[in-house]
C-alpha positions, 0 to 999 in steps of 0.5 A: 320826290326821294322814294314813292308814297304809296308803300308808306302810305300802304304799311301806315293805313291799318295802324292810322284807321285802328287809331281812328276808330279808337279816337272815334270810340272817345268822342262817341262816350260823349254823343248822344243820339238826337240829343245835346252831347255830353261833352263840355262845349264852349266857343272859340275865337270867331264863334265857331264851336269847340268841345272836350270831345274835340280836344280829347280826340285832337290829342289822343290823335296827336300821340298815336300819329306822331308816334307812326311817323316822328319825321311828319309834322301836324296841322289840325283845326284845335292845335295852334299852328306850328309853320314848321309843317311847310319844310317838312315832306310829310304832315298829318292833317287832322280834323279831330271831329269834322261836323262839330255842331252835328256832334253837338246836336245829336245827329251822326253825321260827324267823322274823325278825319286825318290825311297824311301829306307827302309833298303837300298832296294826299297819300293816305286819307281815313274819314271814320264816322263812329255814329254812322258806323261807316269807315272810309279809307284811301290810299294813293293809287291804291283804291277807296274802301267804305268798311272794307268795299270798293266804292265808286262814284255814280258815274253820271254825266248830266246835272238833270235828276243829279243829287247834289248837296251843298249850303242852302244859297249855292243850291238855290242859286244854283236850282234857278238855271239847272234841274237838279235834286237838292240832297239832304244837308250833310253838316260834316263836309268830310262826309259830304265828300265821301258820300260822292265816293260812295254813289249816295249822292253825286255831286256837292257844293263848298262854300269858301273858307274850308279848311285842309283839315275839312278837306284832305283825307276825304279828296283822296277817298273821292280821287280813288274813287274816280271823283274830283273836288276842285276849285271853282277855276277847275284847278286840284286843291293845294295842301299845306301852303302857309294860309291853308284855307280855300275858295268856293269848290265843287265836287263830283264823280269825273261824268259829272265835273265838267257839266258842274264847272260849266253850270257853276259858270253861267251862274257866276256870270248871271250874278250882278258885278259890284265893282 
């Protein structure tokens, strides 16, 4: 690398998280508590859903960052794919509303993501939850904060009694070899990353196709807070790579990774091979 990411990272952080909770005041006009949002909503190509508050909050987002930092390229789940960002050292990576449907049914558990990437790792990560009022912040090396407190994983280090969320087959599956208990879900992946961070809960379970944008901010919040998200090989994620999609991942406090990995494992070798 040319210089350290940290100072930039640390001088851009306030501008982003102010810009975050701005983005978050839009989105939130349009929710409505236990009940279907505001917001126009209609369906992108493959299903998944999409509303004015996403492209409203993907834009203002677009404008405010870009103007932080002109050098630094954009990847985001609503704007088209610009493959400039693989020659570029810096990238933002923007998930304009993490949690869509929840947002869409009225439950708060949605969050306004954005990471900025220096060399394809997170330096800087900001998930801001408007409906949960919660702001969680990260900088490299730098520590993470939840409204402006230190947070820290549970440090656990045995599965039994663990709190662990996840899509409803991995955690069946995973309950028929270990003693653990299911978490409620959290519908924003983001979310179920930085609670991690938090201690709410202690570990989580990814289902494969995340996306960067799911993932990047809230990796760094739970890396600072003595956490790890990897791949089910155990190996860190990579950032910004020309398909920026993942595999089945795990994520927990540092007690509790290797315990995870190995009963990830076993079950994986239960499972029937199909060859």
């Amino acid at each position: 690398m040319t210089s350290t990411p940290l100072p930039i990272a640390r001088e851009l952080l306030p501008a982003v998280e102010a810009a975050c909770r701005e983005a978050g005041g839009l989105a939130l006009d349009l929710f409505r508590p236990g009940a279907k949002t505001a917001a126009k909503t209609w369906s992108k190509a493959g299903g998944s859903p999409v509303t004015e508050a996403d492209i409203g909050v993907d834009t203002f987002l677009n404008m405010r960052l870009s103007a932080l930092l002109p050098e630094a390229a954009w990847l985001s789940e609503e704007t088209a794919d610009d493959t400039i960002r693989l020659s570029r050292r810096f990238v933002w990576v923007v998930d304009p509303i993490d949690g869509t449907r929840a947002f869409m049914s009225g439950s708060p558990d949605w969050a306004v993501c954005v990471a900025l990437l220096d060399e394809g790792r997170p330096v800087l990560g900001v998930v801001h939850a408007p409906a949960a009022a919660t702001t969680y912040t990260a900088t490299g090396g730098g520590g993470a904060l939840s409204n402006g407190r230190p947070i820290r994983t549970t440090g656990l280090a045995t599965l039994t009694g663990a709190r662990i969320a996840g899509p409803k087959p991995m955690l069946e599956a995973l309950a028929r070899h270990e003693s653990f208990i299911a978490a409620d879900k959290i519908p924003s992946l983001a979310l179920r990353l930085t609670r991690i961070a938090d201690g709410s809960i202690d570990a989580g379970l990814v289902s494969p196709d995340a996306r960067d944008w799911d993932l990047a901010a809230a990796d760094l919040i739970l890396a600072e807070a003595d956490g790890r998200v990897v791949t089910a090989e155990g190996a860190s994620l990579s950032y910004n790579r020309e398909v920026p999609v993942h595999g089945m991942l795990m994520a927990s406090g540092s007690g509790l990774a290797a315990p995870l990995a190995e009963a990830l494992r076993r079950l994986r070798e239960s499972q029937p091979q199909h060859g």
